[in-house]
N, C-alpha and C positions, 0 to 999 in steps of 0.2 A: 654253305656258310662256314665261317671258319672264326673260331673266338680264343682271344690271347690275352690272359691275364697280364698286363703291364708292371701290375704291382708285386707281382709273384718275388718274393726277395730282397725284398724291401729292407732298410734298417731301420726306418723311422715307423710311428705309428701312423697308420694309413689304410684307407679305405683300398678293394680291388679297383682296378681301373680296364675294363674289357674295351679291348679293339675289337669290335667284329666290321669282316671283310665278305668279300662274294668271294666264292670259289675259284673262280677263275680270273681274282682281278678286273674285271670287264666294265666298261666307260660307265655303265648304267647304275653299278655297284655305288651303296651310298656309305664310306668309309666312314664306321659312327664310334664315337667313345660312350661305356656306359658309365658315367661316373670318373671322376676324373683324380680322385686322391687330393693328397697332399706332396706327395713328392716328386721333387723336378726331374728325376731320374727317369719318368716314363717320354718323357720329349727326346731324350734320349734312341730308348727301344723303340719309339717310331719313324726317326731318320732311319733306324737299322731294317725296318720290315721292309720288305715287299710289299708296297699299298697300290702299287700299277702305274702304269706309264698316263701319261696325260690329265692325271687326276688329283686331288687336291687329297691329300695323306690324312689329312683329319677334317671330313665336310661338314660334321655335324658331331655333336655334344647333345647326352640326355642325362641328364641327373637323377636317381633315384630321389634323392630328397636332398636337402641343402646344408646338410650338418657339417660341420667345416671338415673331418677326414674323408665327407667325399666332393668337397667342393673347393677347396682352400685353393689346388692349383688352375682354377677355371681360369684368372687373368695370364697366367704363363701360356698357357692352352691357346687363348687368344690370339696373346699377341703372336707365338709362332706359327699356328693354319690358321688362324680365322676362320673358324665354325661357324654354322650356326646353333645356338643354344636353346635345347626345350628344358624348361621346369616348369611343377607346380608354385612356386614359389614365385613369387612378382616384388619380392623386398631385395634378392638375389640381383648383385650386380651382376652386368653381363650378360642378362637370359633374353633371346630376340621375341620367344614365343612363349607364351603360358599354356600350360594344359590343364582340362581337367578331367579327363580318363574319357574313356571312348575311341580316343583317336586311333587312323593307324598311320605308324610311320615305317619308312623302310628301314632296316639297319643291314647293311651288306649288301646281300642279294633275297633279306629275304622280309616281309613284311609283319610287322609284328602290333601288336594290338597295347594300349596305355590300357593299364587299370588300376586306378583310382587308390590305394590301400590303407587311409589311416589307420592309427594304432602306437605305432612308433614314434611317426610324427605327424602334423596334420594336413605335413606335403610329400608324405610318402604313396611311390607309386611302384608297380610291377611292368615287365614286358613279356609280352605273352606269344611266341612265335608256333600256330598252329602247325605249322606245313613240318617240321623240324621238333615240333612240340618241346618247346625250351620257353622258360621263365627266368627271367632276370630278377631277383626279389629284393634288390636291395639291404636294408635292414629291417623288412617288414617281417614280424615274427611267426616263421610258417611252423616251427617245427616245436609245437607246446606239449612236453610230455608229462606232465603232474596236474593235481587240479590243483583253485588257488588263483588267488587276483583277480582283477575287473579289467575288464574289454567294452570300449564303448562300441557302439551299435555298428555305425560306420566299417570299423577294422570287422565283424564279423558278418557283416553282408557281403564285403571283400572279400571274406573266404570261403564264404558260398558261393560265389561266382567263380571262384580260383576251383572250385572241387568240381565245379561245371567244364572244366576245360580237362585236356589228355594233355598230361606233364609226364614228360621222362629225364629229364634231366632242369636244373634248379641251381642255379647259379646265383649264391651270397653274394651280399655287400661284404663280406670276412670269412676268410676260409676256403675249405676247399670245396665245390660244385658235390650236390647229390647227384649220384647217375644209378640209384636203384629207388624200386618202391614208392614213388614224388606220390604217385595217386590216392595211396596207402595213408601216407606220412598228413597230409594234406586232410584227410580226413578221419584221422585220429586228434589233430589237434581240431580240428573247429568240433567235434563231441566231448575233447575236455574243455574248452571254451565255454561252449553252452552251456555244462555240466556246470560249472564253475559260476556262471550267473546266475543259474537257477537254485546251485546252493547260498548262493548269495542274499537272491528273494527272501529264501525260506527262512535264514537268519533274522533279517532285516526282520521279517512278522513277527517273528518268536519275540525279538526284542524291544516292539513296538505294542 
């Protein structure tokens, strides 16, 4: 698998926009965007890649969630490959397919699993590629180092399912990719998480 941040350089404010490829280019390989930004610049970088002979340069679009820096340029995306488009989101012009976590889709060459992540938003989703052990997380907030604030239910069943998986590398909606300690990281934030609702309870009673 091979992953290429499009947005890497960008001037404007904007989401990452990841191309992943199969390794060797090959007819089977499903050439996917994670996330597509706002800037027209990445239509650009993918006339210039290498996406294979016989094959459609951008086949498929999947949205982390719908927030206009990662979604703004989906109608450009369109109109020059014609994808097809997964979101959670079903208000989102342009999306062919709805999801709602569970699914797996291929991205490249290699198969990756939807999970479900509210928190952020409440069509926030991760991609979770076993075989490769990579997470795409969009802007779902994995990495919580202080206690403090409320987390509804949902966003922390999400990250007890995410702590159930072998992550080594962690690929933001912003920023640069974790490539140490995901496992670690992942399960320090859902113990301040918890921490943080249960100090929340106890407030809650003292003051009631």
């Amino acid at each position: 698998m091979v992953i290429l941040n499009l947005s890497s350089g960008s001037r404007m404010y904007t989401s990452n926009a990841h191309l992943v490829l199969g390794n060797h280019n090959a007819l089977a390989d499903v050439n996917t965007l994670v996330d597509v930004g706002r800037d027209p610049l990445i239509i650009e970088r993918i006339y210039e890649t290498s996406t294979g002979v016989g094959k459609h340069r951008v086949e498929q679009v999947v949205l982390t969630h719908s927030h206009y820096d990662h979604a703004e340029a989906l109608p450009l995306i369109r109109e020059a490959f014609h994808p097809i488009v997964y979101a959670v989101s079903a208000s989102l012009m342009g999306v062919d397919h709805i999801l709602k976590g569970g699914e797996k889709l291929k991205l490249g060459d290699r198969m990756f699993e939807v999970i479900h992540t509210p928190g952020h938003s409440h069509d926030s989703i991760c991609l979770y590629c076993e075989q490769d052990r990579t997470l795409f997380a969009g802007d779902t907030p994995l990495i919580v180092q202080s206690l403090g604030g409320t987390y509804e239910e949902g966003y922390i069943h999400a990250l007890e399912k995410l702590c159930r998986r072998d992550i080594s590398t962690i690929y933001f909606g912003h920023g640069e990719p974790l490539l140490k300690d995901c496992n670690k990281k992942l399960r320090n934030t859902l113990r301040n998480v918890k921490e943080s609702m249960a100090g929340l309870r106890v407030n809650t009673k003292l003051e009631t």
